[in-house]
ZADREN-791846 format. One record per residue (C-alpha): residue in three letters; x, y, z. Coordinates in pm, 1 decimal, padded with zeros to 6 digits. Layout:
% ZADREN-791846
[site "ALA"; [X; Y; Z]];
...
//
This chain:
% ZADREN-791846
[site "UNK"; [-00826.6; -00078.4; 02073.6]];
[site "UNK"; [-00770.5; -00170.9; 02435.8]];
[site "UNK"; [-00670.5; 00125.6; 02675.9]];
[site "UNK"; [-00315.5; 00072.8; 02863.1]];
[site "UNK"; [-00322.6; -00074.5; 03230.0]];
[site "UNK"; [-00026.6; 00120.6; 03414.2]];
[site "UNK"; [00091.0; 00025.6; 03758.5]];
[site "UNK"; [00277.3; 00280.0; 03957.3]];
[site "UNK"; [00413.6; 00211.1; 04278.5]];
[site "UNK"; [00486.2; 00551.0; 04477.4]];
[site "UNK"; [00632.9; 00657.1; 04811.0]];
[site "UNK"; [00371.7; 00715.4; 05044.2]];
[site "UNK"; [00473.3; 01037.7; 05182.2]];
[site "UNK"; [00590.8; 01248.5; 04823.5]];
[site "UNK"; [00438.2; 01121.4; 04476.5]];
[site "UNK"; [00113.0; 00972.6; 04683.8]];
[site "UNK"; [00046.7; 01322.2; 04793.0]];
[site "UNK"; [00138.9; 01447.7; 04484.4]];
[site "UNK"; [-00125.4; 01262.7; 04329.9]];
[site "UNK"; [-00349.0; 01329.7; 04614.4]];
[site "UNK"; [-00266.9; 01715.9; 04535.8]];
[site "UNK"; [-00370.9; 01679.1; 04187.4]];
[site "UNK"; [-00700.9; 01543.0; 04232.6]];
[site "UNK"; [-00758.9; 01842.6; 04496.1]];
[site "UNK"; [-00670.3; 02095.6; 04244.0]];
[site "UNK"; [-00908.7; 01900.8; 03965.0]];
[site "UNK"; [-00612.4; 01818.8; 03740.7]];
[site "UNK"; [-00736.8; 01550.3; 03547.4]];
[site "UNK"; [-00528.3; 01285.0; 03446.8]];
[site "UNK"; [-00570.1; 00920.3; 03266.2]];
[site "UNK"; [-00770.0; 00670.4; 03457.7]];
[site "UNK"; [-00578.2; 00422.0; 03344.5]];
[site "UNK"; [-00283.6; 00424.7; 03646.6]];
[site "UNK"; [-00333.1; 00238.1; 03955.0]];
[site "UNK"; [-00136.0; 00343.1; 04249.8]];
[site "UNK"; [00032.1; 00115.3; 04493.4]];
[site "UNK"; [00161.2; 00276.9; 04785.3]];
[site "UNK"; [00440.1; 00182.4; 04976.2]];
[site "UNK"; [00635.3; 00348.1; 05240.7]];
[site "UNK"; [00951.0; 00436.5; 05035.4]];
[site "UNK"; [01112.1; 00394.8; 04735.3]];
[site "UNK"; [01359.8; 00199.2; 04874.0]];
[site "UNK"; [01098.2; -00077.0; 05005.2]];
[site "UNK"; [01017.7; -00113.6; 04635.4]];
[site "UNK"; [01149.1; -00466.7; 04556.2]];
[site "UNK"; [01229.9; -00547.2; 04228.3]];
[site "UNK"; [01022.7; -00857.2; 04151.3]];
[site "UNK"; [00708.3; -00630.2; 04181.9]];
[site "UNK"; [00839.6; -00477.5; 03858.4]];
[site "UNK"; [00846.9; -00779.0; 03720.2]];
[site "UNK"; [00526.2; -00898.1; 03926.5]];
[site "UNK"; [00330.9; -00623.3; 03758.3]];
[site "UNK"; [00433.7; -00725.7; 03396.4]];
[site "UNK"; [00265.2; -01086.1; 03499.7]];
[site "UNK"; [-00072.8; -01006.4; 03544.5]];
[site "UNK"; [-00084.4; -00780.0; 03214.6]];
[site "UNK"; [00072.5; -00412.9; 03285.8]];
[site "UNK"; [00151.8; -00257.0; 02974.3]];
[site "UNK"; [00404.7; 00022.8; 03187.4]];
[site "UNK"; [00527.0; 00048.9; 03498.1]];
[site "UNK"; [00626.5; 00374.1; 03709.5]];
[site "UNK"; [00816.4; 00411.5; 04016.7]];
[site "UNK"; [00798.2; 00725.6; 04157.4]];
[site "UNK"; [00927.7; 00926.6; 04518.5]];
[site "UNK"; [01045.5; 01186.4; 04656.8]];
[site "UNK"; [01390.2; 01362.9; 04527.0]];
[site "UNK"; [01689.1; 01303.5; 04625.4]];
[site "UNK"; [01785.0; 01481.5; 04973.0]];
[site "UNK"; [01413.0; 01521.3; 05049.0]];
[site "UNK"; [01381.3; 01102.7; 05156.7]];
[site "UNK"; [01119.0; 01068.5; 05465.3]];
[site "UNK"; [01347.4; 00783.2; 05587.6]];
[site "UNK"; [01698.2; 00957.6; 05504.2]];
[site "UNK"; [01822.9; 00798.3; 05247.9]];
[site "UNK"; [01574.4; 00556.0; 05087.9]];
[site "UNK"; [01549.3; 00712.3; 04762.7]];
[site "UNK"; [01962.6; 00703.5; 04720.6]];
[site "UNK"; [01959.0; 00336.2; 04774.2]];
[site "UNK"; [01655.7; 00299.0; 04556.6]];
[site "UNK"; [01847.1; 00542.6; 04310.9]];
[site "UNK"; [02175.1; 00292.8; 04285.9]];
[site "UNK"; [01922.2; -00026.3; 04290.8]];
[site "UNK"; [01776.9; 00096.0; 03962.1]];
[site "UNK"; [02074.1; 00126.4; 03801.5]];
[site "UNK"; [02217.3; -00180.1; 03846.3]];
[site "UNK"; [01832.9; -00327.6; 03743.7]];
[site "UNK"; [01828.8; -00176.3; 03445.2]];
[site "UNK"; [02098.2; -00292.0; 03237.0]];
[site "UNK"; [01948.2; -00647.5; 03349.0]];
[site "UNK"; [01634.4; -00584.6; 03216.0]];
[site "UNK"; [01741.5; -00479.9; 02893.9]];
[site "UNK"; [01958.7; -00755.3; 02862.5]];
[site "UNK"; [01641.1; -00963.8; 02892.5]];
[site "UNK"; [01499.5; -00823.7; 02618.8]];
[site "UNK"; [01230.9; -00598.4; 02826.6]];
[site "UNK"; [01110.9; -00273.5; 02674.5]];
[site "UNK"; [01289.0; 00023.2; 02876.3]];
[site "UNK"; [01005.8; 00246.6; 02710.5]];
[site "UNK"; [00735.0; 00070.8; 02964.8]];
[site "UNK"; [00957.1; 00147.8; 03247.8]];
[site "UNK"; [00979.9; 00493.0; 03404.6]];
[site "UNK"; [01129.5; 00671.4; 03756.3]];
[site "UNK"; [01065.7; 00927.3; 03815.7]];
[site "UNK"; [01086.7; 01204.4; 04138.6]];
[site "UNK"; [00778.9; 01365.0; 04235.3]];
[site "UNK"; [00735.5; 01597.5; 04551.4]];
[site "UNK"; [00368.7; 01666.7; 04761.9]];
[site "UNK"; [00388.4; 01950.4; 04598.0]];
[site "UNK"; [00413.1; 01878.9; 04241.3]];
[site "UNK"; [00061.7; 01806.7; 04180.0]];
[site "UNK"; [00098.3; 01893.2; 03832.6]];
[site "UNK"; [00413.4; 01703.9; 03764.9]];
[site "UNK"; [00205.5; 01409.2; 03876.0]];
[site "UNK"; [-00034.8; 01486.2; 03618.9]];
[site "UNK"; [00191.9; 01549.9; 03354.5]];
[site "UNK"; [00406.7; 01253.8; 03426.4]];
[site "UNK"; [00080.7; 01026.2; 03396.7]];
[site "UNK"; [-00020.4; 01171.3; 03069.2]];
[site "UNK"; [00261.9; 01112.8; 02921.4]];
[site "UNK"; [00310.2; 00749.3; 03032.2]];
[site "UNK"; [-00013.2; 00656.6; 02891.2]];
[site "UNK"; [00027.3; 00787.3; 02547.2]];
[site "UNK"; [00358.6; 00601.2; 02536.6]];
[site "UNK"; [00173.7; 00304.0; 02666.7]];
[site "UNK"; [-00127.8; 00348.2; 02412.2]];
[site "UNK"; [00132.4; 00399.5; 02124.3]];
[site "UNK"; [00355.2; 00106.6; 02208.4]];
[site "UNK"; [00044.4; -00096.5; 02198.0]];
[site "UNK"; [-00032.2; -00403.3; 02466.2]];
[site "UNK"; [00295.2; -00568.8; 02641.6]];
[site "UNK"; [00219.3; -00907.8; 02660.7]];
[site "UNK"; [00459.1; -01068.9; 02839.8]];
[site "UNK"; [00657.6; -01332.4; 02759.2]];
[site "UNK"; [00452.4; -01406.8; 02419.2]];
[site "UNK"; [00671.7; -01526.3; 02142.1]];
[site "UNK"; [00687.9; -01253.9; 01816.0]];
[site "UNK"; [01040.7; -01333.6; 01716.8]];
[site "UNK"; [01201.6; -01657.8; 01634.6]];
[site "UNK"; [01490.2; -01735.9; 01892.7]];
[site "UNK"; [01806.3; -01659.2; 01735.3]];
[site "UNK"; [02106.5; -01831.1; 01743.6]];
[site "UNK"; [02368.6; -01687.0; 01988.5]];
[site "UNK"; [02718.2; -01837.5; 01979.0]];
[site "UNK"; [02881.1; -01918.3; 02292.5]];
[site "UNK"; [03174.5; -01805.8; 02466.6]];
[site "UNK"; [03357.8; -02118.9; 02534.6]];
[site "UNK"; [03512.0; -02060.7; 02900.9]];
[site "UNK"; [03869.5; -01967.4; 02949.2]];
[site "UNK"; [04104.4; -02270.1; 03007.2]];
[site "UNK"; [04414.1; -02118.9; 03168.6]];
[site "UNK"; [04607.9; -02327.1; 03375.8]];
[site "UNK"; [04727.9; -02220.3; 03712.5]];
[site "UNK"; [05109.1; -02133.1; 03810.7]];
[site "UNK"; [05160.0; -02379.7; 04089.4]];
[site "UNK"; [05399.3; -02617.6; 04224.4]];
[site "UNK"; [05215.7; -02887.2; 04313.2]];
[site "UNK"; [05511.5; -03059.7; 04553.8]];
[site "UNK"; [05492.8; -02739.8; 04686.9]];
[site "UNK"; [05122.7; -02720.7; 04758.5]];
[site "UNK"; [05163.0; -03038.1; 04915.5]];
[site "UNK"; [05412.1; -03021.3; 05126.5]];
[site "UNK"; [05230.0; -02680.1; 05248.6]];
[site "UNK"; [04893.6; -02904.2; 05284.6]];
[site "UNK"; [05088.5; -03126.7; 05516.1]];
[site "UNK"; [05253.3; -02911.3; 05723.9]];
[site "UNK"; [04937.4; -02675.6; 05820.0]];
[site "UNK"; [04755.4; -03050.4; 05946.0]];
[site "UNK"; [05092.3; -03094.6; 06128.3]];
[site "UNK"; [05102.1; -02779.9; 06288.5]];
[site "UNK"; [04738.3; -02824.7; 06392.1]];
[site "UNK"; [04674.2; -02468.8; 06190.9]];
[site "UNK"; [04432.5; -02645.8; 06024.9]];
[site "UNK"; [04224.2; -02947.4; 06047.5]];
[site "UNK"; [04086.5; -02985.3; 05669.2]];
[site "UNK"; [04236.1; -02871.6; 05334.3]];
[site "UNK"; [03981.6; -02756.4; 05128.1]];
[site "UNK"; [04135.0; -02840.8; 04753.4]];
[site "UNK"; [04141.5; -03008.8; 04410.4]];
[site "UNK"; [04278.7; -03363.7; 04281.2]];
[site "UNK"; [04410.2; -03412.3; 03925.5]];
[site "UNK"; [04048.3; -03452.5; 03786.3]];
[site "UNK"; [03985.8; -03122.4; 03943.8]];
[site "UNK"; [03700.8; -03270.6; 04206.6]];
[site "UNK"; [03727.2; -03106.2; 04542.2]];
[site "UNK"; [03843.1; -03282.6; 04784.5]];
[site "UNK"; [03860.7; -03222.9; 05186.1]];
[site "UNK"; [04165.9; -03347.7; 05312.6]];
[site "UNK"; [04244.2; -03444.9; 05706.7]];
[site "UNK"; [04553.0; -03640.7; 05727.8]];
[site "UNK"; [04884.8; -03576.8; 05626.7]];
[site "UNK"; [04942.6; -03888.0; 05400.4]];
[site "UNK"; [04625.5; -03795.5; 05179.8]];
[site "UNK"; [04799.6; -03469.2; 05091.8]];
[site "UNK"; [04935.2; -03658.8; 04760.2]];
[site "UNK"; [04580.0; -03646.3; 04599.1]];
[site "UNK"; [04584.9; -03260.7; 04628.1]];
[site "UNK"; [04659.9; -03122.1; 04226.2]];
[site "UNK"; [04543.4; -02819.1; 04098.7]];
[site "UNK"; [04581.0; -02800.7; 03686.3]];
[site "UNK"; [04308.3; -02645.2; 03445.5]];
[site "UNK"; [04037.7; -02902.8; 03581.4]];
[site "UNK"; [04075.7; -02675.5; 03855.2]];
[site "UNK"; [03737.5; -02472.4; 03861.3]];
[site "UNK"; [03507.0; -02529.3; 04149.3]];
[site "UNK"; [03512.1; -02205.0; 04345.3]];
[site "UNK"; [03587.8; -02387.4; 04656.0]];
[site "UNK"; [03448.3; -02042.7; 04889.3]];
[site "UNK"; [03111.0; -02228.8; 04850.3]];
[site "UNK"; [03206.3; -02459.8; 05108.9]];
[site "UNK"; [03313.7; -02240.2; 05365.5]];
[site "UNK"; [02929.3; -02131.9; 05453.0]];
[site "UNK"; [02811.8; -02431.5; 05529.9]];
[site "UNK"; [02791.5; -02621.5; 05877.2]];
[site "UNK"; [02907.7; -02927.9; 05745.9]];
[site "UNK"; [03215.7; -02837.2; 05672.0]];
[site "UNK"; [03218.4; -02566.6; 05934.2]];
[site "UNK"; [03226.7; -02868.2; 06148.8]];
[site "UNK"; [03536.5; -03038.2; 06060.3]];
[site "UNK"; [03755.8; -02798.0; 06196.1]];
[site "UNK"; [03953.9; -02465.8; 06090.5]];
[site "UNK"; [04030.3; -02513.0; 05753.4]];
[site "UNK"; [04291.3; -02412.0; 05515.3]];
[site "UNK"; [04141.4; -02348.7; 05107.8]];
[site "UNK"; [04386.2; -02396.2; 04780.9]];
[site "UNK"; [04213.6; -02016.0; 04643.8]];
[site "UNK"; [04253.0; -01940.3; 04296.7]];
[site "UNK"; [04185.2; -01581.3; 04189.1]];
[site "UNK"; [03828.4; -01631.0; 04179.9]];
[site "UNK"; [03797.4; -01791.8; 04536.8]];
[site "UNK"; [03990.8; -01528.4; 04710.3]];
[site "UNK"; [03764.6; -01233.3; 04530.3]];
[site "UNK"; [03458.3; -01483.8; 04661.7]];
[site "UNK"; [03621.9; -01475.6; 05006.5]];
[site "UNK"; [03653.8; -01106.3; 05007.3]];
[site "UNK"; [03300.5; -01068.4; 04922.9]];
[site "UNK"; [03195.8; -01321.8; 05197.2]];
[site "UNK"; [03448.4; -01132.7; 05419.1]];
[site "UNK"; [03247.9; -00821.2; 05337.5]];
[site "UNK"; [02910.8; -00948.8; 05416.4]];
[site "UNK"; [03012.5; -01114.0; 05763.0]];
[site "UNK"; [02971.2; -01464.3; 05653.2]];
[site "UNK"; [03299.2; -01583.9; 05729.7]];
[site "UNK"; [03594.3; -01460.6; 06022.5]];
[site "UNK"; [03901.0; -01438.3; 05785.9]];
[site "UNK"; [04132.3; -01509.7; 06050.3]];
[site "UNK"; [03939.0; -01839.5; 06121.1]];
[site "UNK"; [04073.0; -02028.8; 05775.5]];
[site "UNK"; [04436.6; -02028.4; 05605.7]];
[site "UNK"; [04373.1; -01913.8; 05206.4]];
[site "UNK"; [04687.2; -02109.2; 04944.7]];
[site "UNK"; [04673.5; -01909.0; 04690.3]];
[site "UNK"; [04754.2; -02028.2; 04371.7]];
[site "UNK"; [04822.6; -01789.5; 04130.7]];
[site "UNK"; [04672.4; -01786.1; 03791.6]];
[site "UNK"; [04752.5; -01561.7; 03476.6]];
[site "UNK"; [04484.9; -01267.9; 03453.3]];
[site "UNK"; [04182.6; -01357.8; 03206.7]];
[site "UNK"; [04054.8; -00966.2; 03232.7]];
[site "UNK"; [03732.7; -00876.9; 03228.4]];
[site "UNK"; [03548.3; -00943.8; 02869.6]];
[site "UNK"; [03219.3; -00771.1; 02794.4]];
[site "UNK"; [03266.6; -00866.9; 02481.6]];
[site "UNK"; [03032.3; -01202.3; 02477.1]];
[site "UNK"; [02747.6; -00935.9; 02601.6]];
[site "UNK"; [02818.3; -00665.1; 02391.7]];
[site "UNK"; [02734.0; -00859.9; 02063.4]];
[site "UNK"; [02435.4; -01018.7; 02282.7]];
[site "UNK"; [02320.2; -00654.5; 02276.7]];
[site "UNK"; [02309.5; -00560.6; 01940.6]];
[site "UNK"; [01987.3; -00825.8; 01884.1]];
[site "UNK"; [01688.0; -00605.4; 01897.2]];
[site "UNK"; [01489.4; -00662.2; 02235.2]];
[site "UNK"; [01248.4; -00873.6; 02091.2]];
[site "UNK"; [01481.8; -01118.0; 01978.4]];
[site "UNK"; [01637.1; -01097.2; 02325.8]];
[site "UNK"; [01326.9; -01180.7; 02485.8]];
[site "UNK"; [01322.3; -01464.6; 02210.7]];
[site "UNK"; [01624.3; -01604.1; 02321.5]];
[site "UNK"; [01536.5; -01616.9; 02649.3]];
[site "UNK"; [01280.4; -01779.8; 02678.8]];
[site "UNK"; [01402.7; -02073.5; 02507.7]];
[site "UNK"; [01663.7; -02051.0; 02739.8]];
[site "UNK"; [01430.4; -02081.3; 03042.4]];
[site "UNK"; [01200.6; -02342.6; 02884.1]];
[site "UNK"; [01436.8; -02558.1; 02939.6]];
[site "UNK"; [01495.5; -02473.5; 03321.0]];
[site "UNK"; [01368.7; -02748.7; 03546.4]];
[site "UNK"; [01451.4; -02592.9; 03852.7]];
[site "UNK"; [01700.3; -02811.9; 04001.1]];
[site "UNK"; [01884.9; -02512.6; 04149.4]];
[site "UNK"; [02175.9; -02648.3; 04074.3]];
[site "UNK"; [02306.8; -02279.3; 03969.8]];
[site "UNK"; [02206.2; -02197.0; 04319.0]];
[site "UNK"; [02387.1; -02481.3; 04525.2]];
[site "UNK"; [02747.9; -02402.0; 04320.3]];
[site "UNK"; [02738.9; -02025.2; 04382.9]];
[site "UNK"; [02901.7; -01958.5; 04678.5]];
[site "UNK"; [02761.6; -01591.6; 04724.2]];
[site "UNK"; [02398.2; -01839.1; 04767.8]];
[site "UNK"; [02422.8; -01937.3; 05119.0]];
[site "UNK"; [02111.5; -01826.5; 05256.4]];
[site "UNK"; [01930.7; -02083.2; 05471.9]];
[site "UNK"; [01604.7; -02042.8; 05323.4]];
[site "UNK"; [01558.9; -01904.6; 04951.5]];
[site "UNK"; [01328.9; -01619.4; 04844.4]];
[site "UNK"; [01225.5; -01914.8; 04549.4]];
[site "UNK"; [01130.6; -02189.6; 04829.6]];
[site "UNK"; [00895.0; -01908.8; 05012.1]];
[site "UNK"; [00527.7; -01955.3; 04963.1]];
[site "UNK"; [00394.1; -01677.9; 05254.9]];
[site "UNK"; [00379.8; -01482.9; 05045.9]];
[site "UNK"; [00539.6; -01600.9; 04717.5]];
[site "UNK"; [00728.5; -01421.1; 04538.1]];
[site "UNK"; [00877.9; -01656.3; 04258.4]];
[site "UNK"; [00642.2; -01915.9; 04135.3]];
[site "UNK"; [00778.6; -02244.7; 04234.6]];
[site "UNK"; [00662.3; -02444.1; 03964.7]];
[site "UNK"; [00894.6; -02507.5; 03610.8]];
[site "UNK"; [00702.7; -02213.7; 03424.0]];
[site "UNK"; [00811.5; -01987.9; 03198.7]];
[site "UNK"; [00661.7; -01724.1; 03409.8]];
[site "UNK"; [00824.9; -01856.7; 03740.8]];
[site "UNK"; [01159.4; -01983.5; 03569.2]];
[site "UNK"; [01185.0; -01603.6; 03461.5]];
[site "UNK"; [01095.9; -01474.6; 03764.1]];
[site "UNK"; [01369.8; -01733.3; 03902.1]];
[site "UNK"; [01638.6; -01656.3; 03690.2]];
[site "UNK"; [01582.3; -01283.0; 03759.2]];
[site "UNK"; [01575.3; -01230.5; 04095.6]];
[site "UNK"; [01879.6; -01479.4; 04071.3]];
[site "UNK"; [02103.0; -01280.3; 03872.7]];
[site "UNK"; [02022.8; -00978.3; 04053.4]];
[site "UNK"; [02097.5; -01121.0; 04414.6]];
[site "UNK"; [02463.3; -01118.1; 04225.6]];
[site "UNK"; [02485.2; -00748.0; 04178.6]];
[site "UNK"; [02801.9; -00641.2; 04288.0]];
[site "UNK"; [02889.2; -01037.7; 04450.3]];
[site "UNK"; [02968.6; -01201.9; 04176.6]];
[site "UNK"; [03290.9; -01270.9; 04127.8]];
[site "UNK"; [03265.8; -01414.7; 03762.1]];
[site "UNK"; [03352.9; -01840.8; 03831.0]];
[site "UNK"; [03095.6; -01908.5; 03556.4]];
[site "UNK"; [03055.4; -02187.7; 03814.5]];
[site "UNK"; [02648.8; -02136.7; 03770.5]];
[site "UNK"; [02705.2; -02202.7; 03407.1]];
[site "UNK"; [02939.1; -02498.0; 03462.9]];
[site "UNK"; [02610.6; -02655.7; 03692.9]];
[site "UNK"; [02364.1; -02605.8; 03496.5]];
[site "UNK"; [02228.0; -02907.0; 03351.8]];
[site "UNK"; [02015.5; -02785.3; 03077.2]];
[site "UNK"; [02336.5; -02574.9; 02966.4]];
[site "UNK"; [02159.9; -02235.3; 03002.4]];
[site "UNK"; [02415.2; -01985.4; 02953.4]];
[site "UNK"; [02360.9; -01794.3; 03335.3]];
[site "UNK"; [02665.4; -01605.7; 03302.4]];
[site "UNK"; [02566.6; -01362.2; 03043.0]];
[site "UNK"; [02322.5; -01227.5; 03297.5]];
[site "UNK"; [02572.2; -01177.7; 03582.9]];
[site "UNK"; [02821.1; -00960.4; 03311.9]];
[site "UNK"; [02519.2; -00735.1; 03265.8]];
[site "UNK"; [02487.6; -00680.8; 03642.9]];
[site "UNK"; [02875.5; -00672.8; 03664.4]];
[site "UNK"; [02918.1; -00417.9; 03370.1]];
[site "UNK"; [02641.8; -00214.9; 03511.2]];
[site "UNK"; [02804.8; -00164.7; 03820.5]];
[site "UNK"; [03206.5; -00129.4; 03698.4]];
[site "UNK"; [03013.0; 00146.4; 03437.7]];
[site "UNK"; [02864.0; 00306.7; 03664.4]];
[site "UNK"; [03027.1; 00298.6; 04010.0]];
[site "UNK"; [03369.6; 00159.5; 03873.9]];
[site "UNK"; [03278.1; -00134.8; 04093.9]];
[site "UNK"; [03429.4; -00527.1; 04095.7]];
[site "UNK"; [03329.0; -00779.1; 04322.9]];
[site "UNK"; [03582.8; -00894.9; 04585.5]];
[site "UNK"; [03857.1; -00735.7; 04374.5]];
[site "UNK"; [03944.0; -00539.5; 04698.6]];
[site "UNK"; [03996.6; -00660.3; 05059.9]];
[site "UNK"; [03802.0; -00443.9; 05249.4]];
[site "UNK"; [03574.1; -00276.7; 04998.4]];
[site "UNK"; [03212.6; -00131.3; 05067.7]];
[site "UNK"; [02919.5; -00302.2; 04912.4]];
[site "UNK"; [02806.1; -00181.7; 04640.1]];
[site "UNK"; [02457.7; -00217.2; 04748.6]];
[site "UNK"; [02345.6; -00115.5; 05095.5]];
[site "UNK"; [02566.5; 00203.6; 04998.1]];
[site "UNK"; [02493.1; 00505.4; 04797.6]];
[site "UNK"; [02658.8; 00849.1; 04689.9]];
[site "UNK"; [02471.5; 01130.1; 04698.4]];
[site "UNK"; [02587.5; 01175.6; 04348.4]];
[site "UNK"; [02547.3; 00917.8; 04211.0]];
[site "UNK"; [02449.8; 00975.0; 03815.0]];
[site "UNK"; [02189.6; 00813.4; 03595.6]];
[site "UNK"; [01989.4; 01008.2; 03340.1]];
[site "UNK"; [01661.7; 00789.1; 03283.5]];
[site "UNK"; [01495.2; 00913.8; 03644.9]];
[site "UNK"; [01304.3; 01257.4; 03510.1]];
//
């Protein structure tokens, strides 16, 4: 039987000393761990969670000092409110929680350390060896949600005759909008107003456009914003990617869909091996096109953490390990931005169903912080913030 490999990564100036503490006092613990050390908690990036599962940890500990006690401040309560948005995620993905522990450990809690590392190894042994992403379940078959299909309130003479005024006022120089086959268009002149329509073809969340210089250059522009665009804008708004008073929004009204969790809820009643299953049959089929990447709107970073190679985080190369990786650190860039389009579903041509992973973010954070994305002008971030109480009950 082969022994567990366990990979903890630990703040360097409370669980490292911790451990340091129990080897001075002889407290003998598992050789099986090997320690990473990093400055703080809160430099702990997520991928190396899933980094570590990749070249064959069987569990995984994370592990600093507790809450209040932070060498920087505050690093723990932003790791804190990380992990519980990463979480749910996980899980969704089929991972086994069991293999991944938090945990607070002080310099002085030799012991603790000790303890803590124990235990995590029997788990480990009694779990048996992780290999990731090997197939022991058939994929099951997961119905889909079919999008909703509601069709705007608008008065499309109306919208038109707004369109043309705003170029004739010289408040804007483009109109950012839809025509009947719901395409977007970009609209300069007054007499090309008539191909602006916005029916249930309507989907595109037009905010994408207003990050990027090409566009940018044509002048201030004014966007038709259905709910979804105008919760994107507030969430570019937030993140000082746009100047509000720099475009015109036309809102267009549309009847409330509500929030469903309903598609994920019955996703999570498959055990977590049948999860995983389903997952990676998804992501077999990924070819990396980014597509999902160019049609979300909260994606307008100049240079993606998947094109970097120094060093490389994501594998760029169409492999399951990389498309997971991908797909991960994807969904989680949307924790608390995404404003639920489904336009990354809509883009994808292999028809992976993306979407499901942004609810679990989503639901994580309206569950646990009461949190939607650009539902409020003005709002916080959810990360980059933290409460001091905030509550989870898996960090021992």
């Amino acid at each position: 039987m082969s022994e567990p490999k366990i990979v903890a990564y630990v703040c360097n100036w409370c669980t490292y000393l911790g451990a340091d503490l129990a080897g001075t006092n002889r407290l003998g613990y598992p050789p099986n761990v090997r320690l990473i050390r990093l400055p703080c908690t809160g430099r702990i990036d997520f991928n190396l969670i899933v980094k570590a599962f990749e070249i064959g940890a069987d569990a995984i500990l994370v592990s600093g000092c507790h809450p209040g006690d932070c060498h920087y401040t505050a690093g723990n309560y932003h790791a804190r409110r990380r992990w519980m948005l990463f979480r749910p995620l996980l899980d969704t993905l089929g991972f086994d929680l069991r293999r991944i522990h938090f945990t607070w450990i002080s310099a002085a809690e030799g012991r603790k350390f000790q303890q803590v590392i124990s235990e995590i190894t029997e788990s480990a042994r009694a779990l048996g060896p992780a290999g990731y992403l090997i197939r022991r379940e058939a994929a099951p078959a997961v119905p889909r949600t079919a999008p909703a299909s509601v069709p705007p309130v608008v008065d499309e003479a109306g919208l038109r005759t707004n369109a043309a005024g705003l170029l004739r006022s010289g408040e804007a120089q483009v109109v950012i909008g839809y025509d009947a086959a719901g395409t977007p268009v970009f609209v300069r002149r007054e007499e090309d107003c008539s191909r602006l329509a916005v029916n249930a073809n309507a989907r595109v969340n037009l905010a994408g456009y207003l990050t990027r210089r090409e566009v940018r250059s044509l002048g201030r522009p004014a966007v038709v914003a259905l709910p979804a665009t105008t919760r994107a804008i507030n969430v570019l708004e937030q993140e000082f990617q746009i100047d509000r008073s720099a475009l015109v929004e036309i809102a267009v009204e549309k009847p409330s869909e509500g929030a469903s969790w309903k598609e994920l809820e019955d996703f999570l009643e498959l055990a977590p091996e049948q999860r995983m299953a389903y997952w990676m049959e998804e992501f077999e089929r990924c070819t990396r096109c980014y597509a999902c990447r160019a049609a979300c709107p909260m994606c307008y970073c100049e240079r993606c953490v998947a094109d970097k190679n120094r060093p490389q985080a994501i594998g760029t190369s169409a492999t399951l390990k990389g498309n997971f990786a991908w797909h991960i650190t994807r969904a989680f860039h949307q924790a608390g931005r995404c404003t639920g389009c489904g336009e990354c579903t809509r883009a994808c041509p292999a028809g992976i169903n993306l979407g499901l992973l942004n609810k679990a973010v989503a639901k994580a954070a309206f569950d646990n912080f009461g949190y939607q994305a650009g539902a409020e002008r003005g709002a916080g971030p959810l990360l980059g913030t933290y409460r001091p109480g905030d509550k989870e009950a898996f960090i021992r």
